[in-house]
C-alpha positions, 0 to 999 in steps of 0.5 A: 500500500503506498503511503497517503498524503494530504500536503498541497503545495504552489507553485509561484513560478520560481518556488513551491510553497505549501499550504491548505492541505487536503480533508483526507490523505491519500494516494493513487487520486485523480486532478484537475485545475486550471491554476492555483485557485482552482482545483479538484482532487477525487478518488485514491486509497487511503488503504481502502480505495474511496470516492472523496472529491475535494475542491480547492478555492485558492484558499482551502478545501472543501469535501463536495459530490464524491465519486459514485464509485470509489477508486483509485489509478484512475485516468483523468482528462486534466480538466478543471475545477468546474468540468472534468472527467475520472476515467476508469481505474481499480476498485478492485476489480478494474471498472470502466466506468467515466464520471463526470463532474460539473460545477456547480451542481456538484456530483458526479454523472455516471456514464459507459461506453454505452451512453455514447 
């Protein structure tokens, strides 16, 4: 089991520094964002895999709509704080479920590769 971690850092452009940490350490999570005050973390393990979606204002964290489906090694499609997409990943088993999530309704949508 790798170890978990709750550390968030920013980059300024020359050095990191680091602030907010995350509600819940883990490891193996999907992200997104497009700068350094706004943001999204969801899924990983904590020693189990879990669906905890956590968005950052800038400032500090805030549990939202987690994922239908906890898990972790996930792909993502870089999104950001307000529409991105976690991409399969281990349950276990594997799943190949996509989950959308989109501000500001704040939950997630599930879809397969039937839905398209």
């Amino acid at each position: 089991t790798p170890p978990s971690y709750d550390i968030t850092e920013s980059l300024n452009g020359t050095s990191w520094t680091e602030v907010a940490d995350l509600n819940t350490a883990r490891s193996a999570v999907g992200a997104g964002g497009a700068d350094n005050t706004s943001g999204i973390v969801f899924g990983g393990t904590t020693g189990s895999y879990t669906g905890v979606t956590e968005s950052w204002n800038g400032t500090a964290w805030t549990e939202v709509g987690d994922l239908t489906t906890a898990r972790g090694y996930v792909a993502t499609n870089n999104g950001t704080k307000s529409s991105a997409l976690c991409i399969a990943g281990n349950t276990p088993p594997y799943t190949a479920a996509t989950e959308e999530w989109t501000e500001p309704i704040t939950a997630t949508v599930t879809f397969d590769a039937t839905d398209v």
